[in-house]
C-alpha positions as CSV (number, residue, x, y, z in Angstrom):
1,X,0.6,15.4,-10.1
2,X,1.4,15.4,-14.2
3,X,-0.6,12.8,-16.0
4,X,-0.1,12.3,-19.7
5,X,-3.5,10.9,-20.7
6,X,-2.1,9.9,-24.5
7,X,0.7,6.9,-22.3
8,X,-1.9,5.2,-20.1
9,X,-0.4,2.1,-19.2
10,X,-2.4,-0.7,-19.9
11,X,-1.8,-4.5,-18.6
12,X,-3.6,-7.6,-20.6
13,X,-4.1,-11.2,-18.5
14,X,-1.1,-12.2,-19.6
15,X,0.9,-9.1,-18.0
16,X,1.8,-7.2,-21.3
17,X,2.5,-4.0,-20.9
18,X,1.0,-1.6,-23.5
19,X,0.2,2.3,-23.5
20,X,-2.6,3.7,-24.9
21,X,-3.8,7.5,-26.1
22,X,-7.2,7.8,-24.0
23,X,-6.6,11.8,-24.0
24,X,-9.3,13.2,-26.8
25,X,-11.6,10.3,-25.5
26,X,-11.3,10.9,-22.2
27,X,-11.5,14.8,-22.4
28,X,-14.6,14.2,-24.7
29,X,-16.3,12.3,-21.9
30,X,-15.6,15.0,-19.0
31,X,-16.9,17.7,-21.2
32,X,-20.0,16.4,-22.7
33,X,-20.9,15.5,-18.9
34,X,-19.4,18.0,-16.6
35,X,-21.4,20.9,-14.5
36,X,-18.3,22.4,-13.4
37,X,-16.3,25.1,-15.1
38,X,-12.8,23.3,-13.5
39,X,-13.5,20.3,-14.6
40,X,-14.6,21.5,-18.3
41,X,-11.1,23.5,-18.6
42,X,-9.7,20.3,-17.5
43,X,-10.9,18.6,-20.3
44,X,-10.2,21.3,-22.8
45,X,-6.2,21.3,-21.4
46,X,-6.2,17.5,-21.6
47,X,-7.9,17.4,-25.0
48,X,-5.5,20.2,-26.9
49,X,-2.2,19.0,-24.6
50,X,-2.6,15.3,-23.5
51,X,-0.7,16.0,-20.6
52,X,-2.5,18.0,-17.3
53,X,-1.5,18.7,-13.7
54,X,-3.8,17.9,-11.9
55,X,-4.2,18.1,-7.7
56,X,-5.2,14.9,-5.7
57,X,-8.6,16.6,-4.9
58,X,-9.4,17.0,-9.0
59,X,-8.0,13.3,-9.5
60,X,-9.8,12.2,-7.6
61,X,-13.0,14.1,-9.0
62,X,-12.1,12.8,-12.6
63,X,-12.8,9.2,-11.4
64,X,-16.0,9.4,-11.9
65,X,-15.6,10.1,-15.9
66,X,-14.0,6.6,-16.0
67,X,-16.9,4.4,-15.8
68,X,-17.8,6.2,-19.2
69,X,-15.3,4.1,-20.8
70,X,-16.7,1.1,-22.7
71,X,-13.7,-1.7,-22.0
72,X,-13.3,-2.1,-18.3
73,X,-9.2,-2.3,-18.8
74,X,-9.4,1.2,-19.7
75,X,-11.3,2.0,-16.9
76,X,-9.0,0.5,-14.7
77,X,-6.2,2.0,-16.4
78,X,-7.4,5.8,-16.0
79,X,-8.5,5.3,-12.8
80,X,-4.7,4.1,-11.9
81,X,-3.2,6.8,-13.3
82,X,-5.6,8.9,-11.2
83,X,-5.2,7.3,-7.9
84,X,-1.3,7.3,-8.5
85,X,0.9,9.3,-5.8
86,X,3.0,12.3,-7.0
């Protein structure tokens, strides 16, 4: 799956639809805290590009890198893009 980590769709209380760049931020977070070489490329291609494909098993191991998010919506809202189907 292709996930574009600078339009992460975020939804307020109230519904609102909004998109929000997470990429650098994210990438920053996988990097500073990753013990695997994949997973550090990973971050590199999402910090320089944005956009990375990415296979359900390696979604699914980026997760984790979530909870390192201060604001819970963008938790949710990386984890979502994460868990989506191709």
């Amino acid at each position: 799956m292709k996930i574009d980590f600078r339009k992460i769709e975020l939804t307020d209380l109230e519904g609102n639809k909004s998109t929000v760049d997470v990429s650098q931020k994210f990438a920053n977070a996988i990097y500073q805290n990753t013990g695997d070489i994949g997973e550090l490329e990973l971050a590199r291609e999402m910090y320089k590009n944005g956009e990375v494909e990415l296979t359900p098993k390696q979604a699914d191991s980026l997760k984790k890198y979530a909870n390192l998010f201060v604001r819970a919506i963008d938790r949710l809202s990386v984890i979502n893009a994460l868990s989506q189907e191709e």
